[in-house]
C-alpha atoms as a printed R data frame, in Angstrom:
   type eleno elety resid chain resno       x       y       z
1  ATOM     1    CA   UNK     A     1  94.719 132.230  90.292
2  ATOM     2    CA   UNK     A     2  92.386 129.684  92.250
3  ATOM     3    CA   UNK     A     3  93.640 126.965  89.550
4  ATOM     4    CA   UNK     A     4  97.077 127.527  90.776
5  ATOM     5    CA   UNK     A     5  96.073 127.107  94.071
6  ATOM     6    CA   UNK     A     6  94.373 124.462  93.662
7  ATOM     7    CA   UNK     A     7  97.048 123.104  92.145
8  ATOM     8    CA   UNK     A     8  99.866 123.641  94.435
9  ATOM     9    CA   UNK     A     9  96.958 122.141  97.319
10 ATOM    10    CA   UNK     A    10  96.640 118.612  95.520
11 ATOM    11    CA   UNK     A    11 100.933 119.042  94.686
12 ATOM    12    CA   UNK     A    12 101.257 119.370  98.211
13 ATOM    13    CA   UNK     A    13  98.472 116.951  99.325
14 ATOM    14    CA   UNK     A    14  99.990 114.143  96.416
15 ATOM    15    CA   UNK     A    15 104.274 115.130  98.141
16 ATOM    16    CA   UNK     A    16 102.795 114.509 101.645
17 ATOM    17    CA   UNK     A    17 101.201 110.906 100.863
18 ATOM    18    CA   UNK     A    18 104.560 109.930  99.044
19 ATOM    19    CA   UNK     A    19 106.605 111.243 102.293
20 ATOM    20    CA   UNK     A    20 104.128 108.644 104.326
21 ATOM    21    CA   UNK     A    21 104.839 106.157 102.610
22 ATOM    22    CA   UNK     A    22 108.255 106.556 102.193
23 ATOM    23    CA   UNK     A    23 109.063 107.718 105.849
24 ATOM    24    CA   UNK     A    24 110.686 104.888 106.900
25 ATOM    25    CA   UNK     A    25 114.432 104.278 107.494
26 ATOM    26    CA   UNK     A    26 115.116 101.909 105.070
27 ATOM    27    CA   UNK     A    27 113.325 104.546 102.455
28 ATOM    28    CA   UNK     A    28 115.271 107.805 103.559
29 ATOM    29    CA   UNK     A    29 118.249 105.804 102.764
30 ATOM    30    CA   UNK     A    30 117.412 104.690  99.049
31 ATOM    31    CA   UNK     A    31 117.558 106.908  96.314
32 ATOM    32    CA   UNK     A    32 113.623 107.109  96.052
33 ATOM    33    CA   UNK     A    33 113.316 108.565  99.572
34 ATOM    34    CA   UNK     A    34 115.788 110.850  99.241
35 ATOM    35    CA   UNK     A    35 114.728 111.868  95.571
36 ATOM    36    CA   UNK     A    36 110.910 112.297  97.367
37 ATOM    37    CA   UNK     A    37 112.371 114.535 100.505
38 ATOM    38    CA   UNK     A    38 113.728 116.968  98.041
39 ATOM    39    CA   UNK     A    39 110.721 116.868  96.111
40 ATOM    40    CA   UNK     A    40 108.398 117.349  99.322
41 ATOM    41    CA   UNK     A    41 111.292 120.408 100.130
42 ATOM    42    CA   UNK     A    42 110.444 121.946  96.826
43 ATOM    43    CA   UNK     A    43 106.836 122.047  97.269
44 ATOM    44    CA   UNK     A    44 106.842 123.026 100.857
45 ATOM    45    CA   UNK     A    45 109.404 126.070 100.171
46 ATOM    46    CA   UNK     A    46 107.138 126.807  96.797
47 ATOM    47    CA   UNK     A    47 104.066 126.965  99.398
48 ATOM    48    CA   UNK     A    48 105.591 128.909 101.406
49 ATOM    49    CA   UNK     A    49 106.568 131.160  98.594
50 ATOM    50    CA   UNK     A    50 103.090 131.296  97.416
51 ATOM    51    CA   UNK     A    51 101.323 132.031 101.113
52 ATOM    52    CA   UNK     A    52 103.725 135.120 101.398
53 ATOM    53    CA   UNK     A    53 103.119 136.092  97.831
54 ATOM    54    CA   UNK     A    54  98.948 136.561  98.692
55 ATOM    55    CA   UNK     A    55 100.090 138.115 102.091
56 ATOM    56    CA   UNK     A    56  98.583 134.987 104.163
């Protein structure tokens, strides 16, 4: 269970340095930045997810 964790720390860690450096408005209009928002969406609801799961 801690490798998980661990895991989904550096996934979320890794989507929210790719959301930096894609936060701009020219990126949230190409099909990167709006590829990496729904990535970043994924993690963040799969966090979520996984906080409720061990109660936190």
């Amino acid at each position: 269970m801690k490798g998980f964790v661990k895991g989904m720390a550096l996934g979320m860690v890794a989507g929210a340095a790719a959301d930096m450096a894609l936060r701009t408005a020219k990126g949230k209009r190409t099909k990167a930045g709006k590829t990496m928002q729904a990535v970043t969406d994924v993690v963040d609801n799969a966090a979520a997810s996984v906080k409720h799961t061990l109660g936190r």
